[in-house]
GURORO-257429 format. One line per 4 residues: their letters; for each residue x, y, z of C-alpha. Coordinates in steps of 0.02 Angstrom, whole numbers, plus 50000, padded with zeros to 5 digits. Example, Ala and Ser with C-alpha at 12.3 -4.5 7.8 and 13.67 -1.06 7.14 Angstrom:
# GURORO-257429
AS	50615/49775/50390; 50684/49947/50357
***
This chain:
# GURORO-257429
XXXX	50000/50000/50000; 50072/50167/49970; 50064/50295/50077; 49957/50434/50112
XXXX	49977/50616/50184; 49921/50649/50373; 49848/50806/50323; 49659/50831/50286
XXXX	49587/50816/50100; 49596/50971/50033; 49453/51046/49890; 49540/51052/49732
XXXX	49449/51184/49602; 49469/51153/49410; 49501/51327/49364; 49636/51436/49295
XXXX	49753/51484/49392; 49736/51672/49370; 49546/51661/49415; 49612/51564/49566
XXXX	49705/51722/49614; 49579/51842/49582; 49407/51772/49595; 49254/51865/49569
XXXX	49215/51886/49768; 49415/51899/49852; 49467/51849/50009; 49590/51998/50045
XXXX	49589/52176/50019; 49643/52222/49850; 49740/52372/49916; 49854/52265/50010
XXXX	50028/52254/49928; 50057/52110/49825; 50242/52153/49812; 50389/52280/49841
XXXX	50528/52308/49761; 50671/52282/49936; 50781/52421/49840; 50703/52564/49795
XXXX	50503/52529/49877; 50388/52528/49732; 50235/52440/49770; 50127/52360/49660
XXXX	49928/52319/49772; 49827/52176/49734; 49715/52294/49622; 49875/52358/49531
XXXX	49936/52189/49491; 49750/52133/49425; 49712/52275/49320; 49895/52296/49242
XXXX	49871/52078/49209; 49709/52122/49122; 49787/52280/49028; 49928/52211/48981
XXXX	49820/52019/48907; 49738/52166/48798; 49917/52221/48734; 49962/52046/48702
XXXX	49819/52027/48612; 49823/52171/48499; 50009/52092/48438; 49913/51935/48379
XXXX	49975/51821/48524; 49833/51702/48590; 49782/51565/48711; 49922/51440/48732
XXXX	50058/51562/48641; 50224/51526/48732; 50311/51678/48808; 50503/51673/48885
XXXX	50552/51774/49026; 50729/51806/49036; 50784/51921/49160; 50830/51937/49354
XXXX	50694/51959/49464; 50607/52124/49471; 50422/52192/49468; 50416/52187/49285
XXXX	50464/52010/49286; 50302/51992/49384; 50171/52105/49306; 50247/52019/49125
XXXX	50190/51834/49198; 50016/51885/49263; 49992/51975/49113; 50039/51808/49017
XXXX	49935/51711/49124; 49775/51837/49108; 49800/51806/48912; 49797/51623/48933
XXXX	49967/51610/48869; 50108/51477/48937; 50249/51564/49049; 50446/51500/49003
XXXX	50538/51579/49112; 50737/51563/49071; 50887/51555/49185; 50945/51730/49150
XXXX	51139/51668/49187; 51096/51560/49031; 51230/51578/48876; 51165/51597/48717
XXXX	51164/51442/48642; 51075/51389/48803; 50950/51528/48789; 50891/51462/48607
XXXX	50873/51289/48647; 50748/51342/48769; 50661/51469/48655; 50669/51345/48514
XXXX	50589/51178/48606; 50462/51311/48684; 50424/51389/48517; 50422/51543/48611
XXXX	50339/51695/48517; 50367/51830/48631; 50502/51886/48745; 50498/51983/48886
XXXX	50687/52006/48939; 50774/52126/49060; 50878/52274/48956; 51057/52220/49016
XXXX	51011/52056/48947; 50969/52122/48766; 51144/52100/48685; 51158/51943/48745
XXXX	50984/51901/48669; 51060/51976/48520; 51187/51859/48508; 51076/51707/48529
XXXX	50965/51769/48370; 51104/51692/48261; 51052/51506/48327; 50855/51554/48333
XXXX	50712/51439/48222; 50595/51594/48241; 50631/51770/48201; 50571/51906/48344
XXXX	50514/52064/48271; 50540/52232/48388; 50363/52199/48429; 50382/52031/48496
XXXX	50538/52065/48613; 50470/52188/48774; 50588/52267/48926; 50558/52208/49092
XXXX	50579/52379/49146; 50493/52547/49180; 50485/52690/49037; 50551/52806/49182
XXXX	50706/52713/49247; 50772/52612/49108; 50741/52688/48954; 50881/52581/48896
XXXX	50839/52507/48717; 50763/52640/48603; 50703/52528/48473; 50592/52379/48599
XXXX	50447/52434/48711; 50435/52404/48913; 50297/52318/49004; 50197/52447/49029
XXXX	50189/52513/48850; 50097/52362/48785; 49950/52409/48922; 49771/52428/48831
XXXX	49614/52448/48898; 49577/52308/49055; 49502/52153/48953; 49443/51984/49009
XXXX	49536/51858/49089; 49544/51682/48982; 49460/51542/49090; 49507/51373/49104
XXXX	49354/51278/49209; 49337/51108/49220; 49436/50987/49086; 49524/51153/49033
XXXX	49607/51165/49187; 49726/51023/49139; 49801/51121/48984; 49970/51212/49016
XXXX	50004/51365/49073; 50193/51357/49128; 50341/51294/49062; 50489/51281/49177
XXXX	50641/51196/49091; 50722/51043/49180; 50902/50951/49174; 50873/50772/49163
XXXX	51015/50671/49171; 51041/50627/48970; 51036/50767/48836; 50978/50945/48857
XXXX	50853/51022/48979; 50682/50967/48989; 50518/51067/48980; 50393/51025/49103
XXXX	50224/51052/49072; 50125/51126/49210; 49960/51146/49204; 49845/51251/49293
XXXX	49771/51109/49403; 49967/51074/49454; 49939/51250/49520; 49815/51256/49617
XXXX	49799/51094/49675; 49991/51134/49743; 49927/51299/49830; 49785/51202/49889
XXXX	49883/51103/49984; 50027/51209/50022; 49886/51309/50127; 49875/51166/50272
XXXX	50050/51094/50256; 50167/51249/50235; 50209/51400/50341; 50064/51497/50350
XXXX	50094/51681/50311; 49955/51814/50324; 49935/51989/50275; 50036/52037/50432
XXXX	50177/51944/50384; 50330/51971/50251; 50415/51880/50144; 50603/51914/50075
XXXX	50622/51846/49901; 50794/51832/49793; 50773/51650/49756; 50766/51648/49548
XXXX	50592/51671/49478; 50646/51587/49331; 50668/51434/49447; 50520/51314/49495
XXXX	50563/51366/49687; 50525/51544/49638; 50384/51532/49519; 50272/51438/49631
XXXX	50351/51494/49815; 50369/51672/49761; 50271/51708/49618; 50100/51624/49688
XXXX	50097/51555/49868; 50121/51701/49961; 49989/51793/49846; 49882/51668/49891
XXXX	49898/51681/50064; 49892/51869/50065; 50059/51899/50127; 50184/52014/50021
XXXX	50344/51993/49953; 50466/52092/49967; 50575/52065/49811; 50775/52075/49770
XXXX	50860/52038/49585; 50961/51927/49688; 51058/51874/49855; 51181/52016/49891
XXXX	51229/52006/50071; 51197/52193/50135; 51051/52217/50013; 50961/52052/50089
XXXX	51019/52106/50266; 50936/52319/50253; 50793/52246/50187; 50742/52107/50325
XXXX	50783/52272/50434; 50673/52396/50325; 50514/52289/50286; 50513/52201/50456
XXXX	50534/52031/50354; 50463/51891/50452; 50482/51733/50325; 50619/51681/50195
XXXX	50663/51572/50078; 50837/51524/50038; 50952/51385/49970; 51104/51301/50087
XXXX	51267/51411/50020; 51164/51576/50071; 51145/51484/50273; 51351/51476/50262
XXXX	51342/51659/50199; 51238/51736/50349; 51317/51624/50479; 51498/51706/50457
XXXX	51436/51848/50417; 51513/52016/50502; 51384/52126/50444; 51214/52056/50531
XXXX	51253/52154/50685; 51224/52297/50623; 51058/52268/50579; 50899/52230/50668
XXXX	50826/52049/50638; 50743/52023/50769; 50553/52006/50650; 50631/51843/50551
XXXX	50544/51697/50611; 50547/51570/50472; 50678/51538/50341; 50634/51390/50248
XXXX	50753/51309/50107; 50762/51212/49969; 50828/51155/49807; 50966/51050/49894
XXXX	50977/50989/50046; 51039/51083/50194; 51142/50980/50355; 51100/50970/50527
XXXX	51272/51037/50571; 51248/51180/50483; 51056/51203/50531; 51104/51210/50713
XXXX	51229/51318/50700; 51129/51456/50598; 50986/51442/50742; 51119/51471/50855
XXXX	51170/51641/50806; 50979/51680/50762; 50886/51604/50897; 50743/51706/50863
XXXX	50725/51625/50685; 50704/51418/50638; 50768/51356/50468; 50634/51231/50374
XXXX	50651/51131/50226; 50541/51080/50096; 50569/50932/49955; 50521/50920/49789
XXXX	50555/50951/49594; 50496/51051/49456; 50415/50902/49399; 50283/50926/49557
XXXX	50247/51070/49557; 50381/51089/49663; 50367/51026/49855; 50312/50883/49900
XXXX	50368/50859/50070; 50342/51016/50195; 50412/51054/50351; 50328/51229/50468
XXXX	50441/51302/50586; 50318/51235/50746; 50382/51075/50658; 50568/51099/50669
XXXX	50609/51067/50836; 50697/50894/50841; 50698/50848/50663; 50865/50961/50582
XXXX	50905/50896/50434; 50717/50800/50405; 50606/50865/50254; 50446/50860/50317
XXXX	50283/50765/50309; 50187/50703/50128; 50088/50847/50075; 49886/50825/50056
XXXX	49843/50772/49883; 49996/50667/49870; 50038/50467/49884; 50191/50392/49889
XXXX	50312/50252/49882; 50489/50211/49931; 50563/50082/49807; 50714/49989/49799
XXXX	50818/49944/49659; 50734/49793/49634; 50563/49885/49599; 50496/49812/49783
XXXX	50432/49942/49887; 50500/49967/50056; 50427/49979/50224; 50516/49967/50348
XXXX	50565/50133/50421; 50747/50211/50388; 50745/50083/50254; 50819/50181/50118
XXXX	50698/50176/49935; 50707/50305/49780; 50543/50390/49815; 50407/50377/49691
XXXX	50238/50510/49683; 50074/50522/49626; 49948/50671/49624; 49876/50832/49559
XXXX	50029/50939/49563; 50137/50798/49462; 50182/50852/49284; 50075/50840/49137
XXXX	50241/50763/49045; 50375/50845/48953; 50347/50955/48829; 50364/50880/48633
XXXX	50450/50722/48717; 50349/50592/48761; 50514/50450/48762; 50569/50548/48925
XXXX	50375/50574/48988; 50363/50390/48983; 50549/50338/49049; 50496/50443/49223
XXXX	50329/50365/49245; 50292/50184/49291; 50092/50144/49300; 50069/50313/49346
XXXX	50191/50337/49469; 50314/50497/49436; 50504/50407/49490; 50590/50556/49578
XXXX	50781/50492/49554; 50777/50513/49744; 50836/50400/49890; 50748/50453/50041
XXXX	50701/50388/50210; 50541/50379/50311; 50519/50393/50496; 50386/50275/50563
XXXX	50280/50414/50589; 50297/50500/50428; 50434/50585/50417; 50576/50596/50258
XXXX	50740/50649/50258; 50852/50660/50065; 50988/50537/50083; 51031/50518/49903
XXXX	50994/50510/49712; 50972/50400/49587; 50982/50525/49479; 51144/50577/49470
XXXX	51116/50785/49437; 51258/50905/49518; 51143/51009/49637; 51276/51185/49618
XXXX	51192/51308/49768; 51010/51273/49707; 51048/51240/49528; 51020/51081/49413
XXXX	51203/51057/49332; 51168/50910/49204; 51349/50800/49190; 51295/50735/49018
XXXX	51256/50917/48956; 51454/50971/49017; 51512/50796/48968; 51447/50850/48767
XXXX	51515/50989/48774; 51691/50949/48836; 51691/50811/48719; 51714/50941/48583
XXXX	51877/51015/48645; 52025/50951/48549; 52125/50888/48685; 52006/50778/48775
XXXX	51986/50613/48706; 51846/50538/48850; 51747/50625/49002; 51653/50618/49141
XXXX	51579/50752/49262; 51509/50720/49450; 51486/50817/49598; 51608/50836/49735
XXXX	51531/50934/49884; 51649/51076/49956; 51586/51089/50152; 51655/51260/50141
XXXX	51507/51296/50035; 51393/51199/50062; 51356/51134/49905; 51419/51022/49763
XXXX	51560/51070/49647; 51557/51005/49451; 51688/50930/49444; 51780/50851/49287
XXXX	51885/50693/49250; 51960/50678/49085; 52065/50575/48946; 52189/50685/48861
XXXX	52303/50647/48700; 52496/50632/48695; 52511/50797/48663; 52476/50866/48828
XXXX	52576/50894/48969; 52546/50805/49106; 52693/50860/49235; 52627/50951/49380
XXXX	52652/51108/49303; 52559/51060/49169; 52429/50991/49248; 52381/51135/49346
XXXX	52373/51237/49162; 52282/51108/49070; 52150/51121/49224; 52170/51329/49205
XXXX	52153/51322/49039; 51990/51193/49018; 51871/51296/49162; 51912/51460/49057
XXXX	51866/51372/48904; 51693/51303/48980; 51671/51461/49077; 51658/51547/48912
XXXX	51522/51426/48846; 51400/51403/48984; 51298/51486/49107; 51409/51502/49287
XXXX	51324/51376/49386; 51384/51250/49253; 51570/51289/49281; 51691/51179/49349
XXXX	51709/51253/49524; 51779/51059/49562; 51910/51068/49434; 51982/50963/49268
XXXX	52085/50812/49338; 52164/50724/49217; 52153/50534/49229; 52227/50374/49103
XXXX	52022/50313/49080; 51865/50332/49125; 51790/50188/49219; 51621/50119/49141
XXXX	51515/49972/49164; 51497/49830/49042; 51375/49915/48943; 51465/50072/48932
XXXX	51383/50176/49074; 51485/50276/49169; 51526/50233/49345; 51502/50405/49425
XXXX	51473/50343/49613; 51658/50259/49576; 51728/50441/49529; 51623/50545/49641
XXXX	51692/50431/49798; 51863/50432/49757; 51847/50635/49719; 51761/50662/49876
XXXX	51911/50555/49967; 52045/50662/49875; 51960/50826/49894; 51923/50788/50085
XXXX	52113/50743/50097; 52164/50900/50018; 52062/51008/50138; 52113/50912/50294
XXXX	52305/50945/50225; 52261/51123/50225; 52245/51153/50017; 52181/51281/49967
XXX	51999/51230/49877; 51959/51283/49716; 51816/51387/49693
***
């Protein structure tokens, strides 16, 4: 028997998700702020973000874009980033938001397998864009590529239009009721662990039926409260933990382009931030940090993280120098929507290190490598889901839709454990993705493109986690030819010389913070797989020796 969430049933509504947030009789007052930039203070109220949405589906509109048009956001996060995807959603269009530290080549494959017809992209981003129109299916006309910017501040590229400039008159919102509820609306883009990044098709149901349940198994947050936001909203964290549950919920977010220390710190003071959500190198960051003193933090109560998995060690000794404030963690992918497993800070106490409970809506398995489910607790199984909020598939590639499910059941690629009273804590992967300080880093996607280098003959990337950090390093192993040196000194070039040479092709999470190590082969299995638990082992090993003996890590 699988099993099933403690939590209540929860109602789960077949309609769009931007008549979910605004229905005809709301729950909160629409002159509450929705969000604020945490820089310079703009607001944008409930009302303000409904009627630009509506204004701005009119705009879209009038440029001949319709219901399920594809639109790619590629930018940091800002308030334009925001009224650009609930304008998108108003129109009934599908949202791809794009890593915005994405090269260009990876930039078009995303706007190619999206067939993206509109862009909405932040102005220091536009020559990069313009670089990545050389390797484009689909021309953009000026009309089709919009700022994510104000006319006022950023009047930065004479020849495109900002966000605002496209408003119209307030039109109708698309509606997706009943069946319609199950077509897409988002399209995040996920590494898998063969080939290029994935799109995952989300659908409105996924939506809601996630905020649904994030309502009775997450931190609840309330007009009162705060949220600090600098986790990517071009990442599934962000566009369902930023972008929509804390709208949901009333609460406002208080928004920065990204972590920067002293911005995150004056803003927590400023907006008397009470909740936050953050990934495990940004803990490491704000427990050595000299500059906290000087600000008042005494209103954070919650931070809850995500996107890798944070230690006990390192939870216990953040909650030491904030006592006033618990660190939580939630589990889960972009394939669900994301979490899956929730834990509230009245939860916290005892269980560092443990993800949570099953969220309502969800069932689940733990199965071993054998395909038998285990049962026992602390047995250790890759966990398997089932709901609502699991994907509708991947988008134009139904060979990897069909290689994740098994009768129904979404495989994770995730070794966890369960407590005999429901509890599960991450204890590995089957999948074998780098996790880089929140970021999926796809070894197959650096092990292509290293391939192509003249001087490496065979390859294979892993992650090697740097403690210092608190996160994984990519970290590559390779064959070389005759022709290079492989004395010490030359080595240490070769290494130098390879990380500049990927560092120049793909986006900076991808680098090789681990280093190149040159080795005489590569060790595979029978059938030619590569045995990366072999390499990652015996680089952990190495790397821990190297720190113990007081070398200096790469970074």
């Amino acid at each position: 028997m699988p099993f099933t969430s403690d939590y209540p049933d929860v109602t789960l509504p077949e309609v769009g998700i931007f008549e979910y947030h605004f229905p005809a009789n709301p729950q909160f007052d629409p002159d509450l702020p929705a969000f604020i930039d945490g820089i310079d203070g703009r607001t944008i109220t409930r009302r303000e973000l409904e009627d630009g949405a509506l204004r701005l589906a009119t705009g879209l509109r009038s440029l001949g874009l319709k219901r399920h048009d594809v639109a790619c956001m590629f930018g940091l996060n800002s308030l334009e980033w925001v009224r650009a995807a609930y304008g998108c959603m108003a129109a009934g269009m599908t949202v791809s938001p794009a890593n915005w530290a994405y090269s260009p080549k990876e930039l078009a494959h995303q706007i190619n397998d999206s067939d993206a017809q509109i862009i909405f992209i932040a102005p220091d981003l536009v020559p990069k864009f313009d670089e990545t129109r050389q390797y484009l299916k689909r021309s953009f006309p000026d009309s089709r590529v919009v700022l994510m910017a104000t006319k006022e501040n950023q009047p930065i590229v004479k020849r495109y239009k900002v966000v605002t400039e496209l408003y119209g008159t307030r039109g109708k919102p698309e509606r997706f009721s009943g069946k319609q509820a199950y077509e897409t609306t988002w399209l995040c883009y996920s590494s898998g662990t063969t080939g290029l990044p994935k799109g995952v098709m989300t659908t409105h149901h996924n939506f809601t039926s996630q905020l649904q349940a994030l309502k009775v198994a997450c931190q609840q947050l309330t007009p009162q409260d705060a949220m600090l936001a600098f986790v990517p909203l071009s990442h599934t964290y962000g566009s369902t933990m930023v972008l929509q549950q804390p709208f949901s919920m009333g609460c406002p977010v208080v928004l920065l382009p990204k972590f920067e220390e002293q911005a995150a710190l004056a803003a927590i003071e400023k907006y008397k931030i009470t909740h936050g959500l953050i990934v495990p190198p940004i803990v490491i960051v704000l427990l050595h940090s000299e500059l906290v003193p000087k600000y008042d933090l005494r209103s954070l109560r919650t931070l809850m993280c995500a996107a890798a998995p944070l230690g006990d060690e390192l939870t216990k000794a953040f909650e030491s120098r904030f006592p006033n404030c618990v660190v939580t963690q939630g589990y889960g992918l972009t394939e669900t929507t994301p979490i899956i497993t929730c834990l509230t800070g009245e939860e916290v106490v005892g269980r560092s290190g443990w993800v949570g409970r099953l969220l309502p809506t969800y069932e689940a398995r733990l199965v071993d490598p054998d395909g038998n489910d285990v049962t026992t607790p602390l047995e250790r199984g890759e966990l398997w889901v089932r709901g609502p909020s699991v994907m509708k598939g991947y988008h134009k590639n139904p060979a990897a839709t069909a290689n994740t499910f098994h009768d129904g059941w979404f495989k994770t690629g995730d070794v966890l454990i369960r407590s005999e009273d429901g509890w599960y804590k991450v204890v590995d992967r089957v999948k074998e993705l780098i996790k880089y300080k929140g970021f999926q880093v796809p070894p197959a996607e650096l092990e292509a493109l290293l391939m192509t280098h003249p001087k490496i003959k065979d390859t294979a990337v892993v992650g090697i986690y740097d403690k210092s950090q608190a996160t994984e390093l990519p970290t590559a192993y390779v064959v070389v030819g005759s022709d290079v040196d492989t004395s010490d000194e030359g080595r240490a070039a070769f290494d130098k010389e390879i990380q500049a040479w990927v560092a120049a092709r793909a986006a900076r999470h991808k680098r090789l913070g681990g280093g190149v190590w040159i080795v005489d082969e590569i060790p595979k299995s029978p059938s030619g797989k590569i045995l990366r638990r072999f390499l990652r082992d015996k680089g952990q090993a190495e790397r821990d020796a190297r720190v113990a003996q007081g070398v200096q890590a790469k970074l």
